[in-house]
N, C-alpha and C positions, 0 to 999 in steps of 0.2 A: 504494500500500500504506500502511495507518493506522501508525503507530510504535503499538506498545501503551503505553499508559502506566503509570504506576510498579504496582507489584504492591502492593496492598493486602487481602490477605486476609481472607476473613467468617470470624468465629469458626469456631473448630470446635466449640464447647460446644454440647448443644442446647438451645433453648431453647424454654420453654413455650407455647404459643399457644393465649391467650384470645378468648372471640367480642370482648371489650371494648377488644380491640387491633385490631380490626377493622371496616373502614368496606367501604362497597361503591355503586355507581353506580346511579341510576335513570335510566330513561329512557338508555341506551345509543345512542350513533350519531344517527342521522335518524330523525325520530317525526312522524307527521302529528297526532297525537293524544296530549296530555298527561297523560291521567286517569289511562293507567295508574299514573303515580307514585303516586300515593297508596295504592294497595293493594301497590306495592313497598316503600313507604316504612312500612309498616303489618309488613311479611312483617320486615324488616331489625329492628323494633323486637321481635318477637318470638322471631327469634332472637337477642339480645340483642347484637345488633352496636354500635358505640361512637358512627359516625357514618354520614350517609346525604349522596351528594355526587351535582352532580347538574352537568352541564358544559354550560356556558349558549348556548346555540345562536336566533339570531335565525329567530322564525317561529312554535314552540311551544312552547319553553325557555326562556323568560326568568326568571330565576333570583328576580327580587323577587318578581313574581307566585305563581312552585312555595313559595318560602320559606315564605310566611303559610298555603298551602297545605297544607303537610308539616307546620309546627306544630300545626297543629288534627286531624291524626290520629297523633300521636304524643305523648307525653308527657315520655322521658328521654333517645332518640336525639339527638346532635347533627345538626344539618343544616348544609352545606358548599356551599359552590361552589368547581366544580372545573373550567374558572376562568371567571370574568369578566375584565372589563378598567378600570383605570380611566380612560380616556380617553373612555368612551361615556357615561356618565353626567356631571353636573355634583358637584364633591365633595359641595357642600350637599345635593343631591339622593340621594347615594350615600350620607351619613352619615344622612339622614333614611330612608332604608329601612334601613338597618343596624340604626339605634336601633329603630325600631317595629318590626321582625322581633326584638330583640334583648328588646323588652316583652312579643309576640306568645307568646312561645317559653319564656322565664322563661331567656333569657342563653343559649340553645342553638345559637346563630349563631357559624359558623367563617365567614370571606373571604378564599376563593382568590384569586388574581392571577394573569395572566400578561404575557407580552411579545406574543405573535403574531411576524409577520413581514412588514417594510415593505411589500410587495404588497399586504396587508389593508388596510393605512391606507392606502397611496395611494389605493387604490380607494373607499373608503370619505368622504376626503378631511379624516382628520385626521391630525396629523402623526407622525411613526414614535416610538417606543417608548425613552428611552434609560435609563440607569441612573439619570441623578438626576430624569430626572421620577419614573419609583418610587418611589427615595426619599422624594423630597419630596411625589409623592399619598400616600403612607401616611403620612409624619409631618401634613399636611394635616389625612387622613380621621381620626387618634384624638384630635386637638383638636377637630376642630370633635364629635367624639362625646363627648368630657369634656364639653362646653358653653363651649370657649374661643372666645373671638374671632377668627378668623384674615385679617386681610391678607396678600394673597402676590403676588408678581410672579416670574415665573422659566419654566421650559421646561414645566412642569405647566399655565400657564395664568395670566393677571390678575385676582386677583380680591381689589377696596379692600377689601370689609368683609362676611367670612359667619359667621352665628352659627343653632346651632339652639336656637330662643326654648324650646322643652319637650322634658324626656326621662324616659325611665322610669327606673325604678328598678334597672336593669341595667349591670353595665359594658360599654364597650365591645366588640367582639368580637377576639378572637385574628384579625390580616393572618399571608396563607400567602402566598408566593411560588411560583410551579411555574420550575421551573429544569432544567435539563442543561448548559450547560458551566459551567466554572470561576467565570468573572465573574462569572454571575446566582447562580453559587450563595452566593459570597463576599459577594455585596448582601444576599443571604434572612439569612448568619448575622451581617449587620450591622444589618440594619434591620427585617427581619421576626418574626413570632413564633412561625412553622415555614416551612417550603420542604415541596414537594410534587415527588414526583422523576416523570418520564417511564414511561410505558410501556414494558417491553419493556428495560429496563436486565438486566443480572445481578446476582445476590449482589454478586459483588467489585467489579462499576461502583457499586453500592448503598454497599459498604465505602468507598469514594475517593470519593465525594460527601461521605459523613457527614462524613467528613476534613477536606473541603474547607469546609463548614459550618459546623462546630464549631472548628475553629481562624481561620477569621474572625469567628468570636465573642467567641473569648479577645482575640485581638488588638482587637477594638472593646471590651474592658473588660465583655462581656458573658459570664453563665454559659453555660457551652455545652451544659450540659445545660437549660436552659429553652426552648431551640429545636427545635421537635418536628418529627422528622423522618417525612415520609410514602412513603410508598413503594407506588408502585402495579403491581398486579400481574395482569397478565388471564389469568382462571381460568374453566375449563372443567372440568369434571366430568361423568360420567352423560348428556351429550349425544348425542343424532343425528349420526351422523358428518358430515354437512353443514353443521347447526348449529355443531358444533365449528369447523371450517375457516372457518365464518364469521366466529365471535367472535374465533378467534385470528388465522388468516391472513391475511379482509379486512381485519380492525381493524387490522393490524402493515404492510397496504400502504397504509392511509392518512397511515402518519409516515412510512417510509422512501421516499414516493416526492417527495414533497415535495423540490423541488435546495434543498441547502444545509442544511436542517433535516434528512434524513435524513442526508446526514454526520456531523454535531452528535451522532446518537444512534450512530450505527455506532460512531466515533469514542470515543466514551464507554465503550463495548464491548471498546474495540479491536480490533476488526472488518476487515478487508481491504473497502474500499469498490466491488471492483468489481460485487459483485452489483448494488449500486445502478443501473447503466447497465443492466444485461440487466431488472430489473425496467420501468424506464420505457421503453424501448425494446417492451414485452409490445403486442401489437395493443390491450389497453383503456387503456392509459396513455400511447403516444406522443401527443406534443404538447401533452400539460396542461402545464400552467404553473402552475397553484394546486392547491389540496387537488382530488385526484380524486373524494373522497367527495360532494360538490355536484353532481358531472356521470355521475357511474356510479353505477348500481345495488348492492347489496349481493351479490349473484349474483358478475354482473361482477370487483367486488375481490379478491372469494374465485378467482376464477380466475387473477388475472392474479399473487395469492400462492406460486402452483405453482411460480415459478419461485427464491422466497425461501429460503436454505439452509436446512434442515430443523433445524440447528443454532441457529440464532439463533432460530427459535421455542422449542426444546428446553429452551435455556441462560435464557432469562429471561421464562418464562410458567410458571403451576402449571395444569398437562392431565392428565386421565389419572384415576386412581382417587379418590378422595375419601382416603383416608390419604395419597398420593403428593402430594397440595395442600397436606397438612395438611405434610406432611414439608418442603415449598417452601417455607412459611410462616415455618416455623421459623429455615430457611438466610437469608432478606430478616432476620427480626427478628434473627438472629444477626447481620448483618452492620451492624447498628446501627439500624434503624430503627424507631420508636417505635410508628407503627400502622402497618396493613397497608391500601390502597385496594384493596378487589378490582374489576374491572374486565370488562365482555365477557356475565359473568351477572349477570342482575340477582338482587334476594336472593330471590322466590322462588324460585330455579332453587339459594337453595343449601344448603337443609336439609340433605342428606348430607353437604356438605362440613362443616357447622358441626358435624353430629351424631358427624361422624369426630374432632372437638376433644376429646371424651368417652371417645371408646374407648379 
């Protein structure tokens, strides 16, 4: 059984929710085929969403490539990754698509970050993920993007002497963090320039983050309101009841079935963890060992979600009518978070929902 943790409560004030506090995801899940971003990324700029994030996936997502992409059909939307990593790239390398995305764009470039999970790196064969490599890639990545010289030696990597010789006329871009417990969130409000919260959190897990964010801000001498906090939300609206169950039920059994990371999120919840057993335990999921999304179907997930309390999708997803989204929106931004990541539909699927912003 999880201890709940401390009671943090979301405003009760409501508050107002603009399309301009609102980003949303292209290219959701597993994509054989990239193109469509751009006429999502196209659909988000017209409904005048704030930013357009795209979660970088090796194969047909690579995030540098969609970047320059999505620039060239859009003109005021921000574009995001939602996340990269920086261990896969070389910094010099990572700062020099930053900067020419960052010329590309006219300085429209956010960069998400995440940890993954040691399994990834083993497999992969770089080494695991800890707090001060973070750290020290992102102090890294916004020097060598001023145009400083950086030598470094440390858990990030060796590197005597990287400079990028030309840069546009842009500043650097805003470093996100994606974060769920305590620690990574207390690193985002110390070193980062917003944190990006999990799927599938609630309101009041939303309220004990900002918490925990913003006062490791104060405490690093830093404003705490200049750390923007994200908060992602998978919405479903006006869906085929299949389609619904997909976006929200297969998407939510691809975190909780994951050992150790679906704790992490339950937990955050404060959640009683034993669903977690009876879900991986379901005939599509016994014996994974990594993300099940790589080896199952979207079908499949969506099944093996039947067995997920109906509550925890209820309690931190916006489903259901398009004012009833609108009305979730409001409870996330009430509980302090700056914008809103919609997640599950991409933005053409969400003209009703933006258009209920108005009513």
């Amino acid at each position: 059984m999880t201890t709940p943790p401390a009671v943090i409560p979301a405003s009760t004030a409501r508050v107002p929710v603009h399309a301009s506090a609102l980003g949303a995801y292209v290219l959701p899940g597993r994509v054989p085929d990239p193109r469509p971003a751009l006429a999502q990324a196209r659909a988000a700029e017209e409904l005048g969403l704030g930013t357009v994030w795209l979660s970088e996936r090796w194969g047909t997502k690579d995030f540098a490539v969609l970047a320059g992409a999505l620039g060239q059909v859009t003109s005021t939307t921000r574009i995001a990754s939602g996340i990269t990593h920086f261990s896969v790239r070389h910094p010099a390398v990572l700062a020099s698509m930053a900067m020419t995305a960052q010329g590309l764009t006219g300085g429209r470039l956010v960069l998400g970050f995440g940890r993954s999970v040691a399994a990834m790196w083993k497999a992969v064969g770089l080494p695991p993920v800890t707090n001060r490599l973070l750290a020290d890639s992102a102090d890294i990545l916004r020097r060598l993007c001023r145009g400083d010289k950086v030598s470094y030696h440390g858990p990030a990597g060796n590197f005597p002497a990287m400079r990028l010789s030309d840069l546009p006329d842009a500043p650097p871009p805003p470093l996100v963090l994606a974060a769920i417990g305590p620690k990574t969130l207390a690193l985002a409000g110390t070193h980062f320039d917003g944190v990006l919260l999990h799927p599938f959190l609630t309101p009041e897990a939303v309220a004990r983050s900002v918490a925990t964010v913003r006062g490791a801000a104060a405490d690093a001498g830093r404003d705490p309101a200049s750390i923007r906090v994200y908060a992602t939300v998978i919405t479903a609206s006006g869906l085929p009841t299949d389609e619904e169950a997909a976006v929200v039920g297969g998407r939510a059994v691809t975190y909780f079935q994951i050992p150790g990371f679906g704790e992490q999120l339950a937990g955050a919840n404060g959640w009683d963890t034993a669903p977690l057993e009876k879900l991986r335990a379901h005939p599509q999921l016994n014996g994974i060992k990594g993300s099940a999304d790589f080896v199952r179907t979207r079908d499949q997930l969506t099944e093996a979600a039947s067995v997920l309390p109906a509550e925890w999708l209820g309690s931190a997803a916006a489903v259901g009518t398009p004012a009833h989204c609108v009305e979730r929106f409001g409870d996330y931004l009430a509980a302090g978070a700056d914008e809103l990541v919609l997640h599950g539909s991409t933005p053409d699927q969400l003209p009703a929902v933006i258009g209920a912003l108005r009513g």
